[in-house]
DSSP file (Angstrom, degrees, kcal/mol; ACC not computed):
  #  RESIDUE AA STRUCTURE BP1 BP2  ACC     N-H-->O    O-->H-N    N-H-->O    O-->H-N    TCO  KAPPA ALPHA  PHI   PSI    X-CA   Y-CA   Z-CA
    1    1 A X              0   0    0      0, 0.0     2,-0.1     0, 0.0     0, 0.0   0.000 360.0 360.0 360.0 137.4  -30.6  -10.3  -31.3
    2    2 A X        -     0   0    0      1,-0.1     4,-0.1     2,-0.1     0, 0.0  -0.516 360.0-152.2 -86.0 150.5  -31.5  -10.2  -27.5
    3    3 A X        +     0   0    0     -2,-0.1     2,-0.5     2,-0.1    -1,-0.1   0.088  61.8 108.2-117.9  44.1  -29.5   -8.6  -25.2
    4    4 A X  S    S-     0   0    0      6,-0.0     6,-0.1     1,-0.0    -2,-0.1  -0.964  79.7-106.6 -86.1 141.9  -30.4  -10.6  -22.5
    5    5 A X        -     0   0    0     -2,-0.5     3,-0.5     1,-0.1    -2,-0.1  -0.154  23.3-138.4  -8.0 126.6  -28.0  -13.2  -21.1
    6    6 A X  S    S+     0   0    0      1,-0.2     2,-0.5    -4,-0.1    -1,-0.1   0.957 104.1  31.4 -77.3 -38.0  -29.1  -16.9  -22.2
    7    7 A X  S    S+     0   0    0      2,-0.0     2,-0.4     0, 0.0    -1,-0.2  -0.146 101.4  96.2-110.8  55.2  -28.3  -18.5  -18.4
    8    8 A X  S    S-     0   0    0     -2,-0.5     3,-0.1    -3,-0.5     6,-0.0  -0.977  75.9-129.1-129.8 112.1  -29.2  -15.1  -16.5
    9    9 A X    >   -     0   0    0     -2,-0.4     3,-0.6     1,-0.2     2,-0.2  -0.230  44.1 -91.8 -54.9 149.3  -33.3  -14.8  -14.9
   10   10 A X  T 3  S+     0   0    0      1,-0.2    -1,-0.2    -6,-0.1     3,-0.1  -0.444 111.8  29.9 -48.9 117.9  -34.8  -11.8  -16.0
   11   11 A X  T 3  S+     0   0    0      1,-0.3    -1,-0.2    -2,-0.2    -2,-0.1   0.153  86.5 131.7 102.5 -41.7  -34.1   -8.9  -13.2
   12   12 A X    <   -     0   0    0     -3,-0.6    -1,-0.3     1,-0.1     2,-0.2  -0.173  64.6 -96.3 -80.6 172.3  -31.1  -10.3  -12.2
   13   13 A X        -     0   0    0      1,-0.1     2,-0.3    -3,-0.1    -1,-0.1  -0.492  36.9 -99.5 -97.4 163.8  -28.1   -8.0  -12.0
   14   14 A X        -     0   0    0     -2,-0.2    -1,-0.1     1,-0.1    -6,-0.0  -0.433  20.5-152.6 -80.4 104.5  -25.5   -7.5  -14.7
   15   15 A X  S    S+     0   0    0     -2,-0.3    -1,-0.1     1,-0.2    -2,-0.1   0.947  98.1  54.0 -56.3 -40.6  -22.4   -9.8  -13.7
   16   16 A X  S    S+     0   0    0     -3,-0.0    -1,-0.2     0, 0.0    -3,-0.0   0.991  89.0 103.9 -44.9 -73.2  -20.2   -6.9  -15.9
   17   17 A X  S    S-     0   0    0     30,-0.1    29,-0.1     1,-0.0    -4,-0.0   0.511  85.6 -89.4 -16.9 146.2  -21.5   -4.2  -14.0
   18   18 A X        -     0   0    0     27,-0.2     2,-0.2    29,-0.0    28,-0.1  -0.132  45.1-169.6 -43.5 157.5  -19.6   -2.2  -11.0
   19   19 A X        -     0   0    0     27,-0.3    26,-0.1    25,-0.2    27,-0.0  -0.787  30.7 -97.1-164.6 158.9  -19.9   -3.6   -7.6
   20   20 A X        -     0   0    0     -2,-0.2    21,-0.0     1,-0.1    25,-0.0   0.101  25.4-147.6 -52.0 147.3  -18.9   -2.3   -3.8
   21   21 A X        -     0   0    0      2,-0.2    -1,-0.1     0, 0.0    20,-0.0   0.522  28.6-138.2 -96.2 -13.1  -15.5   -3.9   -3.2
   22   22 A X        +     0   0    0      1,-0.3     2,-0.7    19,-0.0    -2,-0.0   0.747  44.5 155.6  81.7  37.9  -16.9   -4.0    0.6
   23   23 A X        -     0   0    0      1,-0.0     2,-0.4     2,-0.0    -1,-0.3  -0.923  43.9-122.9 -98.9 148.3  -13.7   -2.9    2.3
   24   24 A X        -     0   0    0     -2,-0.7     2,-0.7     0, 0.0    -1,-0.0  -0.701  15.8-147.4-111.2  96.0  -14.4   -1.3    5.5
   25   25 A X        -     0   0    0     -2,-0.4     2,-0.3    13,-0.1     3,-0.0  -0.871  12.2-156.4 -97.8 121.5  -13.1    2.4    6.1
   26   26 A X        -     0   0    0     -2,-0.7     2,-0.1     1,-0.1    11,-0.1  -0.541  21.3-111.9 -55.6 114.1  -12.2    2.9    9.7
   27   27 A X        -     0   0    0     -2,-0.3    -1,-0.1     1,-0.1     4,-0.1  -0.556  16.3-158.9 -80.6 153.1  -12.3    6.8   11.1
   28   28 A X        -     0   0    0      2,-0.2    -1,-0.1    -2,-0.1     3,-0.1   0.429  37.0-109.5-108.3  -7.4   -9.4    7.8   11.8
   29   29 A X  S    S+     0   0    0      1,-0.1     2,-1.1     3,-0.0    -2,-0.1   0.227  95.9  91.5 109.4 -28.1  -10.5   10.6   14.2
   30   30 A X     >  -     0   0    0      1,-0.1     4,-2.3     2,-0.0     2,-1.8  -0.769  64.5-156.2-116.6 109.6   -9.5   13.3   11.9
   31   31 A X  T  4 S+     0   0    0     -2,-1.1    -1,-0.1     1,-0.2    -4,-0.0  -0.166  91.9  56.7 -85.0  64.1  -12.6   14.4    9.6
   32   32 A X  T >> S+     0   0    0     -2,-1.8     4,-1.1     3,-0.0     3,-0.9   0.388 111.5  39.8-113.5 -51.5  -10.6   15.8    7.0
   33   33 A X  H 3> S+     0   0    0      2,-0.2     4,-2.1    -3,-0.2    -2,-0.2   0.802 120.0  44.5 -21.2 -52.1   -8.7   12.6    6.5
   34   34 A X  H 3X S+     0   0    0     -4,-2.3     4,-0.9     1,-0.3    -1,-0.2   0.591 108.0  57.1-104.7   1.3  -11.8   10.4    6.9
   35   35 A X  H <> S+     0   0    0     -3,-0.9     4,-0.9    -5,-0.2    -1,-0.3   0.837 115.9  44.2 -79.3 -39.7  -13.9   13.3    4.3
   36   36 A X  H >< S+     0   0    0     -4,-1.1     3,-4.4     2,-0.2    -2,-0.2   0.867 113.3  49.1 -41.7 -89.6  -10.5   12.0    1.8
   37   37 A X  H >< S+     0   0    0     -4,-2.1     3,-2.9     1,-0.3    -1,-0.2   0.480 104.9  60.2 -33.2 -51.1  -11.1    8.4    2.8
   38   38 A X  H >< S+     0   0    0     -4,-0.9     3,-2.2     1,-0.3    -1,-0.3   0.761  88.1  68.0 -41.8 -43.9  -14.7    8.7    2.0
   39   39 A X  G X< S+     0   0    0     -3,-4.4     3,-1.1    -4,-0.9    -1,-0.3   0.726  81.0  79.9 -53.1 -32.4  -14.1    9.5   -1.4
   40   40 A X  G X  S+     0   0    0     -3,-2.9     3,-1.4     1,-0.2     4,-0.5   0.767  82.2  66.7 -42.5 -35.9  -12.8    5.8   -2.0
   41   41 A X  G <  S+     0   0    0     -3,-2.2     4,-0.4     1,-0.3    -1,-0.2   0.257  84.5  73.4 -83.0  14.7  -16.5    4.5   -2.2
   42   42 A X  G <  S+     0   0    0     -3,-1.1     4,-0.5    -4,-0.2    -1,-0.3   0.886  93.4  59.1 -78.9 -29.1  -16.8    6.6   -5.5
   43   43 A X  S <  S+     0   0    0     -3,-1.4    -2,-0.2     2,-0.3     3,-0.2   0.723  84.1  66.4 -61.1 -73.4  -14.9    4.0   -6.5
   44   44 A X  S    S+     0   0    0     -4,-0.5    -1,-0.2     1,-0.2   -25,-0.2   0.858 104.1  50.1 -36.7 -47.9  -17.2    1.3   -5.7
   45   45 A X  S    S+     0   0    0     -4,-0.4    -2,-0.3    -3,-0.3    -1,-0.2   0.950  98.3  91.8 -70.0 -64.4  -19.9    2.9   -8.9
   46   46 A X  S    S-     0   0    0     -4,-0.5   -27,-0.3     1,-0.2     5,-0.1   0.059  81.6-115.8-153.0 137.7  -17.4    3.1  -11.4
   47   47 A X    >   -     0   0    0      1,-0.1     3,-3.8   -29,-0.1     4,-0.5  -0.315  48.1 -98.9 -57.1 130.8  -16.0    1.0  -14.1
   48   48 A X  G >  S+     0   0    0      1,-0.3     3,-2.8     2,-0.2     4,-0.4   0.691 121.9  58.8  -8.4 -62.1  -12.2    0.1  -13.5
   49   49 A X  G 3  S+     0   0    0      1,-0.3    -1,-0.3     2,-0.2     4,-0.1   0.451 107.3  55.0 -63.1 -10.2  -10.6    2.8  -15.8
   50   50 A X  G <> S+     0   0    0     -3,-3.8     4,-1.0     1,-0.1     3,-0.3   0.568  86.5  71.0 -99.9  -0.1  -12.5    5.2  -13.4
   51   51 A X  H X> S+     0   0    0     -3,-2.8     3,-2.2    -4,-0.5     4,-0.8   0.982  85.6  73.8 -82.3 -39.4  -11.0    3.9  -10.0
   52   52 A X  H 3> S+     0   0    0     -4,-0.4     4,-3.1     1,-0.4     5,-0.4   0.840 103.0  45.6 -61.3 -16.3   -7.2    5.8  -11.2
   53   53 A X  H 3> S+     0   0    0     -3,-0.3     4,-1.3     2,-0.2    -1,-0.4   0.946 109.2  46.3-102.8 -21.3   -9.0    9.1  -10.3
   54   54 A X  H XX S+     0   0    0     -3,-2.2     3,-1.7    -4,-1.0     4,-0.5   0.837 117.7  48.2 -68.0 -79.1  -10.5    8.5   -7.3
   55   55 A X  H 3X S+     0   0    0     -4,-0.8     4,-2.1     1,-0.3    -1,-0.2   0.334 109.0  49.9 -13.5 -45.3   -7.5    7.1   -6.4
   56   56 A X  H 3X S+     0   0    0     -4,-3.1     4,-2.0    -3,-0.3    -1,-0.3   0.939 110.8  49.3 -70.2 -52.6   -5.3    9.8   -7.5
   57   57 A X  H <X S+     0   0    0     -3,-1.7     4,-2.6    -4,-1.3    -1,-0.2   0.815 110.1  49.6 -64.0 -36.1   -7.3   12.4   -5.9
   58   58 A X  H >X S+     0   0    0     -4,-0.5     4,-2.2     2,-0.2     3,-0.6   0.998 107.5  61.2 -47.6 -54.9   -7.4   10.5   -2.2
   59   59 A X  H 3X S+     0   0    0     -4,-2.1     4,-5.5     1,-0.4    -2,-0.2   0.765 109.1  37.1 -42.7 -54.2   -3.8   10.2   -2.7
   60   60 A X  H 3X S+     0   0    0     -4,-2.0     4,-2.0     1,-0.2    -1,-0.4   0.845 113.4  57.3 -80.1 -30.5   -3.2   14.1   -2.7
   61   61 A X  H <X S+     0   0    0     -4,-2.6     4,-3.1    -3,-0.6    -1,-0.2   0.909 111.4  35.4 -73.2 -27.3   -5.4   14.7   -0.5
   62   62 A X  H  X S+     0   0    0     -4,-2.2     4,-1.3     2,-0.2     3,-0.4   0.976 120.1  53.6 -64.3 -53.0   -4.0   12.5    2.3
   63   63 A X  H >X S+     0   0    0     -4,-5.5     3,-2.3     1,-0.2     4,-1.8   0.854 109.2  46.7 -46.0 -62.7   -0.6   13.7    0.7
   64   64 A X  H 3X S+     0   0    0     -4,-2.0     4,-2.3     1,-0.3    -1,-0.2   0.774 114.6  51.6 -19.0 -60.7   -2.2   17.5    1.3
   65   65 A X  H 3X S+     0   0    0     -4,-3.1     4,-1.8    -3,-0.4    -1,-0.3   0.818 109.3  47.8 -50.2 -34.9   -3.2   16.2    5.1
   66   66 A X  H XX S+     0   0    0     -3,-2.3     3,-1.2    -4,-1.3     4,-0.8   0.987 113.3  47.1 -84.4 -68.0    0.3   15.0    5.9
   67   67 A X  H >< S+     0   0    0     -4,-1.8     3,-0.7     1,-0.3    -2,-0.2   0.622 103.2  62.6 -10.5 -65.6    2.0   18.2    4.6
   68   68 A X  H >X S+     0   0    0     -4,-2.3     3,-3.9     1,-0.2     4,-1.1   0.854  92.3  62.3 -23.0 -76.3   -0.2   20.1    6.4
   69   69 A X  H << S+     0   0    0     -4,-1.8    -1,-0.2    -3,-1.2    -2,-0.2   0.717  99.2  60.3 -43.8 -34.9    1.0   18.7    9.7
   70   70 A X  T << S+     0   0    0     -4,-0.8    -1,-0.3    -3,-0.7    -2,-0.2   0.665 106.5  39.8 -51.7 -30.0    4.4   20.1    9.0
   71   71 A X  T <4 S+     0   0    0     -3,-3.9     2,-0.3    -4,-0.1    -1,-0.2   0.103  83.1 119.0-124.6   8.7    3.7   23.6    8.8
   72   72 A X  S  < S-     0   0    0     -4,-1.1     0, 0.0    -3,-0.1     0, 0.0  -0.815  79.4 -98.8 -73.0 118.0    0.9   23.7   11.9
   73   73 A X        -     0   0    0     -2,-0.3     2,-0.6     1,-0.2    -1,-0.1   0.196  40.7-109.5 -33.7 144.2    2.6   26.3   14.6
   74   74 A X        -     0   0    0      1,-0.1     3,-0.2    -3,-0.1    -1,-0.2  -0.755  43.1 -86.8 -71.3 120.8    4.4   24.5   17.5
   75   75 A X        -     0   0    0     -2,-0.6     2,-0.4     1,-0.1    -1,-0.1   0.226  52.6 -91.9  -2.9 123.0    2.9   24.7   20.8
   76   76 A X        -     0   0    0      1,-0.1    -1,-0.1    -3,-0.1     3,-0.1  -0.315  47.8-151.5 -62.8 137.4    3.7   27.4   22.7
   77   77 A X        -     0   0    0     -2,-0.4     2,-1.1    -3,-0.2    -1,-0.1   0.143  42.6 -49.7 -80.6-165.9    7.0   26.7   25.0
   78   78 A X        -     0   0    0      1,-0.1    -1,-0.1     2,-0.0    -2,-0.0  -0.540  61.0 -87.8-116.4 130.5    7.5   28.2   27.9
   79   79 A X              0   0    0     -2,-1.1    -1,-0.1     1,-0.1    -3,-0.0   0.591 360.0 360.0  -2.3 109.9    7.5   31.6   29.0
   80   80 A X              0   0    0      0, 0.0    -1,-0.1     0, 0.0    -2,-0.0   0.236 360.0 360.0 -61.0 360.0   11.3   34.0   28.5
Protein backbone atom coordinates (compact mmCIF):
# COMPACT_ATOMS: atom_id res chain seq x y z
CA UNK A 1 0.00 0.00 0.00
CA UNK A 2 1.23 3.63 -0.91
CA UNK A 3 1.45 6.05 1.43
CA UNK A 4 0.94 8.69 -0.80
CA UNK A 5 -2.31 10.66 -0.82
CA UNK A 6 -4.49 9.60 -4.12
CA UNK A 7 -5.61 13.57 -4.87
CA UNK A 8 -2.29 15.05 -3.41
CA UNK A 9 0.88 15.98 -6.35
CA UNK A 10 3.94 14.52 -5.35
CA UNK A 11 6.07 17.20 -3.09
CA UNK A 12 3.24 18.69 -1.92
CA UNK A 13 2.96 19.29 1.81
CA UNK A 14 1.18 17.01 4.30
CA UNK A 15 -2.41 18.68 4.93
CA UNK A 16 -1.99 16.68 8.70
CA UNK A 17 1.13 18.18 9.34
CA UNK A 18 1.80 21.26 11.92
CA UNK A 19 1.47 24.66 10.45
CA UNK A 20 2.37 28.48 11.72
CA UNK A 21 -0.93 29.79 13.07
CA UNK A 22 0.55 33.28 11.71
CA UNK A 23 -0.54 35.36 14.65
CA UNK A 24 1.57 38.31 14.96
CA UNK A 25 3.54 38.97 18.34
CA UNK A 26 3.88 42.57 19.02
CA UNK A 27 7.02 43.73 21.48
CA UNK A 28 5.96 44.86 24.28
CA UNK A 29 9.12 46.84 25.13
CA UNK A 30 10.19 44.60 27.87
CA UNK A 31 12.64 41.70 26.53
CA UNK A 32 11.96 39.47 29.13
CA UNK A 33 8.26 39.46 28.47
CA UNK A 34 8.78 39.46 24.65
CA UNK A 35 11.86 36.40 25.25
CA UNK A 36 8.31 34.55 27.07
CA UNK A 37 6.11 35.63 24.13
CA UNK A 38 8.62 34.25 21.73
CA UNK A 39 8.37 30.92 23.00
CA UNK A 40 4.60 30.77 21.51
CA UNK A 41 6.10 30.05 17.99
CA UNK A 42 7.29 26.69 19.43
CA UNK A 43 3.99 26.11 19.14
CA UNK A 44 3.66 26.65 15.59
CA UNK A 45 6.15 23.03 14.89
CA UNK A 46 4.22 20.93 17.10
CA UNK A 47 1.38 18.64 16.96
CA UNK A 48 -1.72 19.90 19.04
CA UNK A 49 -1.11 17.70 22.28
CA UNK A 50 2.25 19.64 22.25
CA UNK A 51 0.81 23.34 22.20
CA UNK A 52 -0.46 22.68 26.42
CA UNK A 53 3.28 23.02 27.25
CA UNK A 54 4.33 25.74 25.49
CA UNK A 55 1.46 27.29 26.70
CA UNK A 56 1.83 26.38 30.19
CA UNK A 57 5.30 27.50 30.38
CA UNK A 58 4.57 31.21 28.66
CA UNK A 59 1.84 31.35 31.17
CA UNK A 60 4.31 31.13 34.22
CA UNK A 61 6.58 32.95 32.78
CA UNK A 62 4.41 36.09 32.16
CA UNK A 63 2.88 34.99 35.59
CA UNK A 64 6.85 35.05 36.95
CA UNK A 65 7.11 38.74 35.04
CA UNK A 66 4.05 40.12 36.71
CA UNK A 67 5.10 39.00 40.17
CA UNK A 68 8.21 40.23 39.74
CA UNK A 69 6.90 43.76 39.38
CA UNK A 70 5.53 43.61 42.93
CA UNK A 71 8.57 43.04 44.81
CA UNK A 72 10.94 45.65 42.54
CA UNK A 73 12.18 48.45 45.24
CA UNK A 74 10.16 51.68 45.19
CA UNK A 75 11.74 54.67 43.90
CA UNK A 76 13.55 56.47 46.16
CA UNK A 77 11.22 59.39 47.95
CA UNK A 78 12.34 62.20 49.11
CA UNK A 79 15.09 63.06 51.34
CA UNK A 80 14.30 63.08 55.74
Amino acid sequence: MSDVIADQPPGAPDPAAPRPLGVARTPTGDDGVDRTLARLADADHLPAEGHVEVYEDVHGGLRDALTALDVRPAPPGPPR
